[in-house]
MISE-567544 format. One record per residue (C-alpha): x, y, z; residue number from 1; chain. Coordinates in nm, 2 decimals. Layout:
BEGIN
       u       v       w   nr  kette
       X       Y       Z  NUM      A
...
END
This chain:
BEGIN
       u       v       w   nr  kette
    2.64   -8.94    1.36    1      A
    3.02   -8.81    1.30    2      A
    2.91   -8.48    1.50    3      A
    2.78   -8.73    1.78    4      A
    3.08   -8.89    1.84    5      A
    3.30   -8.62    1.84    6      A
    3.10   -8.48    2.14    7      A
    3.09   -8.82    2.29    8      A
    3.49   -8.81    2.26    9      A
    3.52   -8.42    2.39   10      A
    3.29   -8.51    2.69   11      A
    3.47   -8.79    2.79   12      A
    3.79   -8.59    2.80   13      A
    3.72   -8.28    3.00   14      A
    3.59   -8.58    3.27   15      A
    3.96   -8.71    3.22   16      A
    4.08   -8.31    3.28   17      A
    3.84   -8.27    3.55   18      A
    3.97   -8.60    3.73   19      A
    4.31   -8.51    3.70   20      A
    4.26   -8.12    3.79   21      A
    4.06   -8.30    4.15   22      A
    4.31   -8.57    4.20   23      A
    4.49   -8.43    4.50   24      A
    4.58   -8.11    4.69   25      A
    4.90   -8.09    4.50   26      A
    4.71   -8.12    4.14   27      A
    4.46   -7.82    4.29   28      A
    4.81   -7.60    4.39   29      A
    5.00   -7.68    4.02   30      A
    4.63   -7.53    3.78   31      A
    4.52   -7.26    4.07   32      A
    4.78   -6.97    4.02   33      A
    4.70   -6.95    3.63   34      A
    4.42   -6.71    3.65   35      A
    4.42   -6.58    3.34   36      A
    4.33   -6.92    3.20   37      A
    4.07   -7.02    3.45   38      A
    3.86   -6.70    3.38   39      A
    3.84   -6.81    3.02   40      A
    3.67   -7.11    3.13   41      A
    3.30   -7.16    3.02   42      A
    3.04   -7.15    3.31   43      A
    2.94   -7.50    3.29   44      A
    3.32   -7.65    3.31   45      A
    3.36   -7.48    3.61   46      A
    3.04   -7.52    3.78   47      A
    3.12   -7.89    3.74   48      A
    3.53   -7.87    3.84   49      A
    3.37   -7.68    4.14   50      A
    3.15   -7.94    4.20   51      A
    3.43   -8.21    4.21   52      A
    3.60   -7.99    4.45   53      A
    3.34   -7.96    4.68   54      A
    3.31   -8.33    4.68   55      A
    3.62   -8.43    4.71   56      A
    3.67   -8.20    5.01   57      A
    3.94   -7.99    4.85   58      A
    3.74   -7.68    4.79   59      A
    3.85   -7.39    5.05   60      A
    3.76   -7.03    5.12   61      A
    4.00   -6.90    4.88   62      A
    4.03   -7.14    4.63   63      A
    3.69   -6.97    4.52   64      A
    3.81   -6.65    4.41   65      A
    3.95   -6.86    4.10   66      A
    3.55   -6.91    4.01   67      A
    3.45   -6.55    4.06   68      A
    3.46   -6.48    3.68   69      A
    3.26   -6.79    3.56   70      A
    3.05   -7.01    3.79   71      A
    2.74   -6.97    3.78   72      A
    2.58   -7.27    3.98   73      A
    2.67   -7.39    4.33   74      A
    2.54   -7.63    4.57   75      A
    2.64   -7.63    4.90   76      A
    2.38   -7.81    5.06   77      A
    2.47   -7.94    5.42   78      A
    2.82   -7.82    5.40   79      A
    2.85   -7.72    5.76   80      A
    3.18   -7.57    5.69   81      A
    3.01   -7.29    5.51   82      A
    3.05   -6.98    5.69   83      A
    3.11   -6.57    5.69   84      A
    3.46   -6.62    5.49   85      A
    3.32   -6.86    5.24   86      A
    2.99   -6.60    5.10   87      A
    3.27   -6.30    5.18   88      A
    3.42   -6.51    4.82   89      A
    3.11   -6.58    4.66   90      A
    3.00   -6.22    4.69   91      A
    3.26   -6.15    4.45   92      A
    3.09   -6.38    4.19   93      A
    3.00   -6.20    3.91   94      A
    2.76   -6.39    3.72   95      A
    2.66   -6.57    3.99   96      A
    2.25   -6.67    3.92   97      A
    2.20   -7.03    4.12   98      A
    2.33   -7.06    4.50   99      A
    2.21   -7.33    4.77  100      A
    2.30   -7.32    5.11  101      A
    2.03   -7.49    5.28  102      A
    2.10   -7.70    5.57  103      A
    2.42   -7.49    5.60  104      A
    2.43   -7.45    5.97  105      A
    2.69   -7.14    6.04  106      A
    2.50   -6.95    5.80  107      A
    2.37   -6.63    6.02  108      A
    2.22   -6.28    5.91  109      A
    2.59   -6.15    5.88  110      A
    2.70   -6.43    5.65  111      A
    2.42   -6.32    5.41  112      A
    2.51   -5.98    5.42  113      A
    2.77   -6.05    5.13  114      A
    2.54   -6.16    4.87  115      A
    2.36   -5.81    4.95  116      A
    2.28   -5.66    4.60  117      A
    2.42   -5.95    4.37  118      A
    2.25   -5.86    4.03  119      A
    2.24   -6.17    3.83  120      A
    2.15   -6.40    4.15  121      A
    1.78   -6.54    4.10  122      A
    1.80   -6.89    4.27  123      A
    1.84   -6.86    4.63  124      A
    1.80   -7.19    4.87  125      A
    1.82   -7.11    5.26  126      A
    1.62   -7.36    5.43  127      A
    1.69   -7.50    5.74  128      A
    1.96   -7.26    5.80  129      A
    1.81   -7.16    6.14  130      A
    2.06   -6.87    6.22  131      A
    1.86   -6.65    5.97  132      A
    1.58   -6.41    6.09  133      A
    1.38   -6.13    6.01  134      A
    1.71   -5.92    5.99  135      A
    1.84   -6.12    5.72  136      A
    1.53   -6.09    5.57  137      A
    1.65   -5.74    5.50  138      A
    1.99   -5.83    5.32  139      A
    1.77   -6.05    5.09  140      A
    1.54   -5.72    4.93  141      A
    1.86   -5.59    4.75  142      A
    1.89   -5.87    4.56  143      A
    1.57   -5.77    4.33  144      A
    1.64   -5.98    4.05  145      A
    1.56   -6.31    4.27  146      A
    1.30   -6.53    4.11  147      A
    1.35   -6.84    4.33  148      A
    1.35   -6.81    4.73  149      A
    1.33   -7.09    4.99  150      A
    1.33   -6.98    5.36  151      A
    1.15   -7.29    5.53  152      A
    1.23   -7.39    5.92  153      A
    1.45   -7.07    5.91  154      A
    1.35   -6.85    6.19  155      A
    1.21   -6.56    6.02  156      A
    0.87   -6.48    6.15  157      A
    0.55   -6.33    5.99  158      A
    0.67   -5.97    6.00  159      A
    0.95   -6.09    5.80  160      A
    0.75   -6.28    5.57  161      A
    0.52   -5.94    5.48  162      A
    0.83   -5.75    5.39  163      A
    0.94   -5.98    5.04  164      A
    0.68   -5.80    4.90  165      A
    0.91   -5.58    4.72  166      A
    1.11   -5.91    4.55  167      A
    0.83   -5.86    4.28  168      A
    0.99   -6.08    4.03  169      A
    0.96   -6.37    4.24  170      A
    0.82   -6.69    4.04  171      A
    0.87   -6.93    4.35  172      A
    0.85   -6.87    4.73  173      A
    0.93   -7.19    5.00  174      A
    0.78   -7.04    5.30  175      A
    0.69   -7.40    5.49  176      A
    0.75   -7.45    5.85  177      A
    0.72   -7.08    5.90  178      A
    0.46   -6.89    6.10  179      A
    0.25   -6.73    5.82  180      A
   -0.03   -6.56    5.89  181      A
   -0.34   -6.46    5.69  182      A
   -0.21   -6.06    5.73  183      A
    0.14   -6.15    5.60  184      A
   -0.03   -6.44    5.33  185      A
   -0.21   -6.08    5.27  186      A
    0.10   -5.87    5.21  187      A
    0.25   -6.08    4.94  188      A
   -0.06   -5.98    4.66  189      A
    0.17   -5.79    4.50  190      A
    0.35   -6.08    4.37  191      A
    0.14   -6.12    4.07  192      A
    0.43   -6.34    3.88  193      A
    0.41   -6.63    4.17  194      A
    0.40   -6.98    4.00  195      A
    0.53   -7.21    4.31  196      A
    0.41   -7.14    4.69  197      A
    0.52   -7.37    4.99  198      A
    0.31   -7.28    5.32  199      A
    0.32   -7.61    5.51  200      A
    0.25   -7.58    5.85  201      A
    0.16   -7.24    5.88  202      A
   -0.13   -7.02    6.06  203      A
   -0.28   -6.96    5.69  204      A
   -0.67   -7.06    5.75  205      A
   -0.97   -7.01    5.49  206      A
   -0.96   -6.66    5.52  207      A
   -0.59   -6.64    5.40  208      A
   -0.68   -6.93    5.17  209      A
   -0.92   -6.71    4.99  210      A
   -0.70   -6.42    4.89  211      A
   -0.48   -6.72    4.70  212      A
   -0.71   -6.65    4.39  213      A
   -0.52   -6.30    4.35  214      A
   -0.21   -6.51    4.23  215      A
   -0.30   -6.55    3.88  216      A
   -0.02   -6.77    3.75  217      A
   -0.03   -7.01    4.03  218      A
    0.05   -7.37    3.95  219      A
    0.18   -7.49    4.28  220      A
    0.03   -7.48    4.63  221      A
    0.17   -7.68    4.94  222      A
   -0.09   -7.61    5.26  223      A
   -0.02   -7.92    5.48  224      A
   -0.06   -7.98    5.80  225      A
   -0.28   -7.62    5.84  226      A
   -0.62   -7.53    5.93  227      A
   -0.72   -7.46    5.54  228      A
   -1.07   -7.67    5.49  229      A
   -1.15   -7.55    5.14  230      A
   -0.98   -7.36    4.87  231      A
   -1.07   -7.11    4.61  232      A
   -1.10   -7.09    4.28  233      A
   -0.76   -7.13    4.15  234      A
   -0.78   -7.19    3.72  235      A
   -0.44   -7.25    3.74  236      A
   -0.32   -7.49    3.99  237      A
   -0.19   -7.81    3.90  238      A
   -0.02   -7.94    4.18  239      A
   -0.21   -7.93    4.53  240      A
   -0.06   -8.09    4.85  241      A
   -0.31   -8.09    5.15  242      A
   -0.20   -8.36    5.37  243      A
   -0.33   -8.39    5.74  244      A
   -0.60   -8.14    5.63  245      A
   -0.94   -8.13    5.73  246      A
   -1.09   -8.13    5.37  247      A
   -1.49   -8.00    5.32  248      A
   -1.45   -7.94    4.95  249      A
   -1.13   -7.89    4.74  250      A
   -1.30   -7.61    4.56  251      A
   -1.57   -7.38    4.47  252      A
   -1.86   -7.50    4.27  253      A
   -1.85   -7.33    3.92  254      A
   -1.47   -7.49    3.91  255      A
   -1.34   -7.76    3.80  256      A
   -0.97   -7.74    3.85  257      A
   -0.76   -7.91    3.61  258      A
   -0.50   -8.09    3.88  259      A
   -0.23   -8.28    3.75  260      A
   -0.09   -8.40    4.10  261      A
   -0.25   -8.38    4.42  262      A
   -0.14   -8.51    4.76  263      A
   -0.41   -8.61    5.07  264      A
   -0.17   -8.79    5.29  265      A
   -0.36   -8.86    5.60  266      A
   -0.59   -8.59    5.54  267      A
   -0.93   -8.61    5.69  268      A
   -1.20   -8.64    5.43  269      A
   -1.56   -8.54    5.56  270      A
   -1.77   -8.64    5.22  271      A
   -1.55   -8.81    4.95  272      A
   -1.82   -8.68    4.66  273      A
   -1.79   -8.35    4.79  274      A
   -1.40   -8.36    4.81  275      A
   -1.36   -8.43    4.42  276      A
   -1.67   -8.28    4.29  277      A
   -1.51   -7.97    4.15  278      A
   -1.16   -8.13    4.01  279      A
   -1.13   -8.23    3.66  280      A
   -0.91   -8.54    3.70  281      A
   -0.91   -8.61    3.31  282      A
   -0.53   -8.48    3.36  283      A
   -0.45   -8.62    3.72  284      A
   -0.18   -8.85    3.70  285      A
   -0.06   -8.87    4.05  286      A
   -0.30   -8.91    4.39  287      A
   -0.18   -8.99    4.71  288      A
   -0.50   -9.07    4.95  289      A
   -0.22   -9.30    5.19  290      A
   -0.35   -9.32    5.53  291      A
   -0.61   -9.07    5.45  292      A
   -0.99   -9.13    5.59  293      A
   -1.17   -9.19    5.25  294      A
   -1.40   -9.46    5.30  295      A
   -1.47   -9.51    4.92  296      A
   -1.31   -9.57    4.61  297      A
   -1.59   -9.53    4.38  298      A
   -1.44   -9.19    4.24  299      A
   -1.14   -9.40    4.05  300      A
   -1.28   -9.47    3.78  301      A
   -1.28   -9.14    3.66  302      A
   -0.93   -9.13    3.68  303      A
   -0.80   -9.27    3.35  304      A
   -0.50   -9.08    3.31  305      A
   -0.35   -9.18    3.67  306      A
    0.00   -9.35    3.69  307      A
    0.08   -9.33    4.06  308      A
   -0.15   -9.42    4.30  309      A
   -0.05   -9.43    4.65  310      A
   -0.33   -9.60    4.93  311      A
   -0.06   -9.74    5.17  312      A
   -0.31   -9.74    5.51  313      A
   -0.61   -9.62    5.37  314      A
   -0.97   -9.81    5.43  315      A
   -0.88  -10.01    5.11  316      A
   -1.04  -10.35    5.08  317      A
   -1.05  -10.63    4.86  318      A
   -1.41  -10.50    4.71  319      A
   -1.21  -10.17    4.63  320      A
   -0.96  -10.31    4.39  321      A
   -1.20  -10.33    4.10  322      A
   -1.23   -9.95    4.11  323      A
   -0.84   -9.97    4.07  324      A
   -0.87  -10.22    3.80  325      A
   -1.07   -9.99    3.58  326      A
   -0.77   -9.74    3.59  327      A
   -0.51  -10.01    3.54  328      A
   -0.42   -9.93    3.18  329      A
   -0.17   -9.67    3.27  330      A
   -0.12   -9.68    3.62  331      A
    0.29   -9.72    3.67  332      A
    0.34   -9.69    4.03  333      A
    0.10   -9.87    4.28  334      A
    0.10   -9.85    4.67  335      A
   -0.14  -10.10    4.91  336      A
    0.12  -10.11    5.19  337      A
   -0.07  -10.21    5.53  338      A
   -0.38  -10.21    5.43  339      A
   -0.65  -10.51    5.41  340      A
   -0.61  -10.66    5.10  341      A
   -0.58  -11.03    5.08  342      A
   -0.47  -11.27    4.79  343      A
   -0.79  -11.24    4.64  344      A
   -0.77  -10.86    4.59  345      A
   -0.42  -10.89    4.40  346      A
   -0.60  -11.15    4.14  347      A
   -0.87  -10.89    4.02  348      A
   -0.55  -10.67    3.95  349      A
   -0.41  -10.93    3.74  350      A
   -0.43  -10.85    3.38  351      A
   -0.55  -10.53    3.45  352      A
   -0.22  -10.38    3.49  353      A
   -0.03  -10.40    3.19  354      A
    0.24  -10.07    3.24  355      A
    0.24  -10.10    3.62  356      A
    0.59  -10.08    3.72  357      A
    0.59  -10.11    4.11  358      A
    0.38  -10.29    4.36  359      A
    0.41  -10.24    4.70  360      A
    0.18  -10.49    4.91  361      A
    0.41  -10.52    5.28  362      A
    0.22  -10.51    5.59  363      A
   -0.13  -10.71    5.41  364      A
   -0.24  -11.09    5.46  365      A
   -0.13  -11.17    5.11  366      A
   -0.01  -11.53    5.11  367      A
    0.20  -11.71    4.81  368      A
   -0.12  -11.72    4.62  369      A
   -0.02  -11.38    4.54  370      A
    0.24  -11.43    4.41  371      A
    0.15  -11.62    4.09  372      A
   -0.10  -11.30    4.04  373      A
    0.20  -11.07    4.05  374      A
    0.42  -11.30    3.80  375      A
    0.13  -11.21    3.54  376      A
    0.21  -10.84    3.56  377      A
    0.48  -10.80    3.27  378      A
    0.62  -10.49    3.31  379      A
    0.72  -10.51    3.68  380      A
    1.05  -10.35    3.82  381      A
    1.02  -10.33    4.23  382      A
    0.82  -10.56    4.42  383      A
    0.78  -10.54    4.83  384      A
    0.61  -10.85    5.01  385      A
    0.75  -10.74    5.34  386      A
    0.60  -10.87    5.64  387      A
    0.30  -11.08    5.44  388      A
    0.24  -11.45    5.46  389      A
    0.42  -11.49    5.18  390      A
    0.64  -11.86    5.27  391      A
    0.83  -11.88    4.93  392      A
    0.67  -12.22    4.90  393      A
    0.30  -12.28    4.77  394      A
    0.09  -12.62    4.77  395      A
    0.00  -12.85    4.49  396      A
   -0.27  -13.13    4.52  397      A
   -0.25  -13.40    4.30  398      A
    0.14  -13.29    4.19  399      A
    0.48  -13.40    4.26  400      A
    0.63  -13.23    4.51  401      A
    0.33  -13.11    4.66  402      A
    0.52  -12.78    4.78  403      A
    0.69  -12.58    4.48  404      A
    0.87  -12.32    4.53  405      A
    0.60  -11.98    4.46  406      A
    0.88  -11.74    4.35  407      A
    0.90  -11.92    4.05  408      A
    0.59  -11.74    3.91  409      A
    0.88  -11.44    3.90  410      A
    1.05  -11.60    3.65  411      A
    0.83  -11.44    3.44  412      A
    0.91  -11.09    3.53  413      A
    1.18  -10.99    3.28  414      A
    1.18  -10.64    3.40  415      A
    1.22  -10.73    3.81  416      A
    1.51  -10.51    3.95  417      A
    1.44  -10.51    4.31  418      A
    1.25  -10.75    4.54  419      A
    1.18  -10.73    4.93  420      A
    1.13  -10.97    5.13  421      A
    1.18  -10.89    5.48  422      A
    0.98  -11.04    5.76  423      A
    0.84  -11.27    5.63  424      A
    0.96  -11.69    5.70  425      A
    1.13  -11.79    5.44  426      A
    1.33  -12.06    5.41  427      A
    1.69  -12.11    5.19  428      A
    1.47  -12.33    4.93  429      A
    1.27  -12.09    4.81  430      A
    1.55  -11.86    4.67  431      A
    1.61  -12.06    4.43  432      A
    1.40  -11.94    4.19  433      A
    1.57  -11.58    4.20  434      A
    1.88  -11.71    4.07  435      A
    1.72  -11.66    3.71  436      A
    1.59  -11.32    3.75  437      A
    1.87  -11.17    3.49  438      A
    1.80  -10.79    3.61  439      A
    1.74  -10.80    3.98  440      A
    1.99  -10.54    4.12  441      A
    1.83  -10.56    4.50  442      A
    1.70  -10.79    4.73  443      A
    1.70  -10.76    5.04  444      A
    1.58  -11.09    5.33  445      A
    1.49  -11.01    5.64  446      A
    1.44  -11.38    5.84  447      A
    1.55  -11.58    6.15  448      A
    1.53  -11.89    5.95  449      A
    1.79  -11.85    5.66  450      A
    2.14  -12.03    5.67  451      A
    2.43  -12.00    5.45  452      A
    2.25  -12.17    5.18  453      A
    2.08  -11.83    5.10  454      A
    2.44  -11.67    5.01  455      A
    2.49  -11.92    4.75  456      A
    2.18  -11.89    4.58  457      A
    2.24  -11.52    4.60  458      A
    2.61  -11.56    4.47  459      A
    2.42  -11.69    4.14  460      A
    2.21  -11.40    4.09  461      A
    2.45  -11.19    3.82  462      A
    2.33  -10.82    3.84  463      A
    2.29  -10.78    4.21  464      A
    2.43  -10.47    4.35  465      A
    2.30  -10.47    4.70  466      A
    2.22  -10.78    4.91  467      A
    2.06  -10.78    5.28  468      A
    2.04  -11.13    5.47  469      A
    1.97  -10.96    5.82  470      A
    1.88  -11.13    6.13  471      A
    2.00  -11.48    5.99  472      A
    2.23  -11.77    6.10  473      A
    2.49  -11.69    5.82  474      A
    2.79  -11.83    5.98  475      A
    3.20  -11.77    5.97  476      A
    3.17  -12.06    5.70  477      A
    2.95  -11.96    5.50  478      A
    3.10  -11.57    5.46  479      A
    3.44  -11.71    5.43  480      A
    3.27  -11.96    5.13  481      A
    3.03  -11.68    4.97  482      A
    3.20  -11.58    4.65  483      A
    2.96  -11.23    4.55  484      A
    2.81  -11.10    4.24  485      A
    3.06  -10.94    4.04  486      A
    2.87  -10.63    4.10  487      A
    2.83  -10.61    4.44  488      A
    2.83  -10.32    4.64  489      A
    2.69  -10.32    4.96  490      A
    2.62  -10.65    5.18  491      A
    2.38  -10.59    5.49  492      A
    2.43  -10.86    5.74  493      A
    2.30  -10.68    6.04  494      A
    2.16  -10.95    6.33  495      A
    2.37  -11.22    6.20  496      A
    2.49  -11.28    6.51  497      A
    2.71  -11.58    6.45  498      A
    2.93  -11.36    6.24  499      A
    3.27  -11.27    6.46  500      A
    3.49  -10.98    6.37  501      A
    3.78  -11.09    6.23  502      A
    3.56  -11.34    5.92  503      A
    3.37  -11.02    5.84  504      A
    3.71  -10.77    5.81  505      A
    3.88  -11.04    5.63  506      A
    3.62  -11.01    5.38  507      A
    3.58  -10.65    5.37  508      A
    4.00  -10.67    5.30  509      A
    3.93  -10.93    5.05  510      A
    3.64  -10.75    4.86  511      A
    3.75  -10.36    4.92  512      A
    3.46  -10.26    4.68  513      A
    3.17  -10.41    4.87  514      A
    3.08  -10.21    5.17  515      A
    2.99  -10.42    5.45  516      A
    2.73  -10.33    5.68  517      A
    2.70  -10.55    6.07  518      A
    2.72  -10.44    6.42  519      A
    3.04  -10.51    6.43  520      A
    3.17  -10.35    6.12  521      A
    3.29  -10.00    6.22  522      A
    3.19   -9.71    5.96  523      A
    3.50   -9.57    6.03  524      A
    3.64   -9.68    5.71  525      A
    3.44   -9.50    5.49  526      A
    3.53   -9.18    5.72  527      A
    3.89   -9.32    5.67  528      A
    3.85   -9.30    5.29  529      A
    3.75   -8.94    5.29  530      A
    3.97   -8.82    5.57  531      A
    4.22   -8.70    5.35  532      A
    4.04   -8.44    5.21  533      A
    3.88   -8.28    5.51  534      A
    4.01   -8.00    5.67  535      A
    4.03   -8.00    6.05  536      A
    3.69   -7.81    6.09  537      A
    3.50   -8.06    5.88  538      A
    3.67   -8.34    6.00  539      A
    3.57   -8.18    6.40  540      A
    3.23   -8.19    6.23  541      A
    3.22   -8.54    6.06  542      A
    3.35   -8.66    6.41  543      A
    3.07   -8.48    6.64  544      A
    2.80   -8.75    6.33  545      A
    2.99   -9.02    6.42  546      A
    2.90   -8.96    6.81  547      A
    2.54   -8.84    6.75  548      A
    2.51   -9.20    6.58  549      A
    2.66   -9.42    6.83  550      A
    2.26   -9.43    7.01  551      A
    2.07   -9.56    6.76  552      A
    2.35   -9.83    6.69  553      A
    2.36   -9.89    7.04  554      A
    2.02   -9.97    7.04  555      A
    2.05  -10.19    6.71  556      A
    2.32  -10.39    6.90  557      A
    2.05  -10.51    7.15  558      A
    1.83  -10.63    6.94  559      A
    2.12  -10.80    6.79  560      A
    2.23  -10.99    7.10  561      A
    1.89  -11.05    7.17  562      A
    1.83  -11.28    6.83  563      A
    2.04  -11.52    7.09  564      A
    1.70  -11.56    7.27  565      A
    1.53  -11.77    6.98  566      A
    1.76  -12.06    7.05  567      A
    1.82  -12.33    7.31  568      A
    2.18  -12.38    7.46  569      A
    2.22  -12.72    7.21  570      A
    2.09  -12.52    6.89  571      A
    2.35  -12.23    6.97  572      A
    2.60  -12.48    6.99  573      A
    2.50  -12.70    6.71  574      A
    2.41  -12.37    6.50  575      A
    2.79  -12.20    6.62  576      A
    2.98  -12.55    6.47  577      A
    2.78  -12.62    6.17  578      A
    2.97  -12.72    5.87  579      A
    2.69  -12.87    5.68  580      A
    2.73  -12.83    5.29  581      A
    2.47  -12.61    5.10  582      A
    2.32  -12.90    4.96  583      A
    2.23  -13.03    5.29  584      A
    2.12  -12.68    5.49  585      A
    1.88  -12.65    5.13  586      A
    1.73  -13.03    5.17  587      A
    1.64  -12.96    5.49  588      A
    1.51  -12.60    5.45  589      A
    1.22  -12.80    5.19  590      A
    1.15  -13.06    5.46  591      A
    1.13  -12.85    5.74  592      A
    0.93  -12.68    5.51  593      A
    0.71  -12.93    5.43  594      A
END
C-alpha cells in the first residue's frame, strides 16, 4: 500500500516536471543545452516529454537531436510539418524501435532514405503518405529487423509489394488500398512469421486467397471490398473482415475455424447455412452482419459467447429478435439502426439482456412504447432513439394526466451516460425526466420544436459534459438566462437561428471553458489558442484547413437560414420577442402536446 503511494506521488510529479519543461518556448531554451542530463533520461520520460512537445507545437527539427540517445517511441501522425530535415534527426536515433508517420504528407522516397539501416527500428507506420513508391520500397529492406509495416493508400504498386519478401521477420503487414495481386500475394510465402495481414481492396481473388494457408501463424486477415468468395483452411485465424464480399462459403469443409471476431459489413451472402457451416462460433464474440444481405437469423443461437452484435440495415425483423434474445446473456454492444423493428421487437429483448450496455435503435418505427422496454435493461450506458417515433410523451387510459412523460422509464437506468435524441418531435416537457439521470455525460436534441425551456431542464442535469439543442428556437433570453452544468464542455447550438452574435460571444467570454459551437461562432478561437505554438509552416498549413472547411459550413449555413421557412411572418415575430418564463414555454409544450 506504502509502495503504492509512493508511485502515485512520483508519477504525479514528473507530470508537474513535464508541464513545467513544455510550458513555453523560453522553458524548452533554459533545459535544452544540458545534454548530458537529458541522455540520462529513461526511454519512457522522454517519449512522453516528446510527446508534450509535439502537442504543444514546440517540437522542431533540432530540438530532436536532444532525444537521439533515449526515445524510443514517436508518433507523428498527421504532422504535415514532417519532412526530409525532421527523419535527417530521427535517423540519428539510436534506440529508436516505434515510428509513425502515417498521414504525414511531405514524406517522399528521399525523406525515408534516413531511416535506411536503423537496427533497433521494428514498428514502422507509413500509410497514407502518398509520396512513397516502389523506390522507397527499397530504403525500407535495410531495415531487417522490422516486425510491424503499414504501407496502405501509399503508392507503391505490386512489384513493390513482391520485393518485402526479404523483411522475413515481419509479424504484421498493412498492405490495404494497394494493388496486390495474386503473383505478388505469391511472393510474400516466405514470411512464415506473419500474424496480422491487411489486403482491403486489392486484386487478391480465390486463387491468391488459397496460397493464404502457407502462413501458418496467421491470426488476422482483412480482404474487403475484393473478389475473394471463399477462403482456405486457415487453423489459426481469429479475426476475419470480409465486408462488401461476395461470400459462397467462409471456409473449407473439414474446418471449423475458431473465429473470435469477424466482420460482413454489406457483404453479399448467397446461402446463410453455407456461409457459417465451417466456423466454430463457440469463441465469436464480435459479428458485424450491418447492411449485409442475410435474410435469416436462425444461426444466433449458436452464438453464446457474442457481446457485440452489429445488424444496423440488415433484413432484421421483429420475428428475428427472438434469435437475439437467446444470445442476450452476454451480449454488451447491440446495433438495430435502420432497420424494421417496431416496439414490439424491443419488448422480446426485454429481460433478456441483462449485461447489454448500448442500444442503438435510430432510423426504426419504434414509438415511446419502447421506451419503457429499454428502462428494464439495467446495465445500459448509450442509448440512440434518433429519428424514431419516439414523442417523449406516452398515453394512459383511465389515469391522471392521460399523457406522462415516457422518459421517465429511464429513471431506472442508473448506468445511462449518453442519450440521443435527434429528429425526433419532442417537446420541452418531456425533458424533465432527464434531470435525474445522475450519470448522463451526453445528450444531444435535435428538434424544431424545443424552446428555452429545454436549457433549463438541461442546466439541472449535473454530469453533462456535452449538450446539443440544434435546430431549435433557443432565443437571446434564454442563452443569456442558461446557467450550464458545472461540467460543461461543448454546447452545440447549430440551426438555432434566433441566436445573434454578440448573446452567443458574450457567453463564450463568460464561460471560456465551454466550447461553443453555431454558424455564427467562428472556430478561429480554438486556432487562436494554439497559434502560439505553431511555426509559420504549420500555421500556413492550419490556415489552408480552415479554407478547405469554409464549404461544408457554407452549406450548413443554408440549411440554417432556411429553418426560417417553417414559420409565418407573426410566429417569427412573436417567436424573435418572446419573453415567456420557463414555466410557461413548459405548460404549453404538455398542452400542445396533448
Amino acid at each position: 500500500m506504502e509502495s503504492n503511494c509512493r508511485q502515485q506521488e512520483t508519477s504525479k510529479l514528473v507530470s508537474m516536471c513535464i508541464e513545467a519543461a513544455t510550458e513555453s518556448a523560453a522553458a524548452v531554451e533554459t533545459w535544452r543545452r544540458q545534454s548530458r542530463t537529458l541522455e540520462r533520461m529513461p526511454s519512457h520520460l522522454a517519449d512522453a516529454l516528446l510527446h508534450r512537445l509535439l502537442r504543444r507545437r514546440l517540437l522542431f527539427p533540432s530540438l530532436l537531436e536532444v532525444f537521439k540517445n533515449n526515445a524510443e517511441e514517436i508518433d507523428l501522425n498527421g504532422e504535415n510539418c514532417v519532412d526530409a530535415e525532421w527523419m535527417a534527426y530521427l535517423g540519428a536515433f539510436r534506440y529508436l524501435r516505434s515510428l509513425n508517420l502515417a498521414h504525414c504528407r511531405r514524406i517522399n522516397n528521399s525523406a525515408i532514405w534516413n531511416i535506411s539501416g536503423m537496427t533497433n527500428l521494428k514498428e514502422l507506420d507509413l500509410s497514407r503518405c502518398s509520396k512513397i513508391t516502389d523506390a522507397g520500397i527499397e530504403h525500407l529492406l535495410t531495415i531487417s529487423a522490422l516486425q510491424k509495416l503499414c504501407i496502405s493508400e501509399t503508392c507503391v504498386t505490386s512489384d513493390g509489394v513482391a520485393r518485402l519478401c526479404s523483411l522475413t521477420n515481419l509479424l504484421t503487414l498493412d498492405l490495404g488500398g494497394l494493388c496486390v495481386t495474386d503473383s505478388a500475394l505469391s511472393s510474400l510465402q516466405i514470411l512464415k512469421k506473419l500474424q496480422y495481414l491487411d489486403l482491403w481492396g486489392s486484386e487478391v481473388s480465390n486463387e491468391g486467397a488459397a496460397l493464404l494457408k502457407v502462413f501458418p501463424n496467421l491470426s488476422f486477415l482483412n480482404l474487403a471490398w475484393t473478389n475473394v468468395t471463399k477462403l482456405p483452411n486457415l487453423f489459426s485465424l481469429a479475426f476475419l473482415n470480409m465486408s462488401n464480399c461476395t461470400i459462397h462459403s467462409l471456409f473449407k469443409e473439414g474446418c471449423r475455424a475458431h473465429l473470435e471476431k469477424l466482420i460482413l459489413s454489406g457483404a453479399t451472402i448467397t446461402d446463410v447455412h453455407d456461409t457459417f457451416l465451417n466456423v466454430d462460433t463457440s469463441c465469436l464474440y464480435h459479428l458485424d452482419l450491418s447492411n449485409s444481405s442475410a435474410p435469416s437469423f436462425f444461426f444466433l443461437p449458436s452464438m453464446k459467447a457474442i457481446t457485440h452484435l452489429n445488424l444496423s440495415g440488415s433484413l432484421v425483423v421483429d420475428d428475428s429478435i427472438e434469435h437475439i434474445a437467446s444470445v442476450g446473456a452476454n451480449l454488451r454492444y447491440l446495433n438495430l439502426s435502420s432497420t424494421k423493428i417496431s416496439s414490439a421487437g424491443v419488448a422480446i429483448l426485454a429481460g433478456h439482456v441483462p449485461c447489454l450496455e448500448t442500444i442503438l435503435l435510430s432510423s426504426t418505427s419504434i414509438d415511446d412504447t419502447a421506451v419503457s422496454y429499454i428502462g428494464v435493461m439495467p446495465s445500459l450506458k448509450v442509448v440512440d432513439l434518433s429519428c424514431t417515433l419516439v414523442k417523449g410523451f406516452i398515453h394512459q387510459d383511465g389515469n391522471e394526466p392521460d399523457w406522462v412523460p415516457s422518459f421517465s422509464a429511464l429513471q431506472n437506468l442508473s448506468y445511462l451516460e449518453r442519450l440521443e435524441l435527434d429528429e425526433i418531435q419532442i417537446h420541452d416537457a418531456a425533458l424533465c425526466p432527464l434531470t435525474s439521470l445522475g450519470r448522463l455525460n451526453y445528450l444531444s436534441l435535435r428538434s424544431g420544436i424545443l424552446t428555452d425551456a429545454s436549457l433549463y431542464h438541461a442546466s439541472s442535469i449535473p454530469r453533462l459534459n456535452y449538450l446539443g439543442i440544434r435546430d431549435s428556437v433557443l432565443t437571446d433570453a434564454g442563452l443569456v438566462s442558461f446557467v450550464p452544468p458545472t461540467m460543461l464542455e461543448v454546447l452545440d447550438l447549430r440551426g438555432c437561428w434566433l441566436l445573434t452574435e454578440d448573446v452567443l460571444s458574450v457567453f463564450s467570454q463568460k464561460y471560456p471553458q465551454i466550447e461553443v459551437k453555431h454558424e455564427l461562432v467562428s472556430s478561429s478561437t480554438t486556432e487562436k489558442r494554439n497559434s502560439s505554438f505553431l511555426s509559420p509552416a504549420q500555421a500556413t498549413s492550419r490556415g489552408l484547413q480552415y479554407k478547405h472547411k469554409l464549404g461544408p459550413l457554407r452549406s450548413d449555413l443554408d440549411t440554417f437560414l432556411d429553418q426560417r421557412l417553417k414559420y409565418s411572418k407573426e410566429e417569427l415575430l412573436s417567436l424573435q420577442f418572446s419573453t415567456a418564463s420557463f414555466s410557461t414555454s413548459t405548460d404549453q409544450g404538455n398542452q400542445n402536446h396533448q
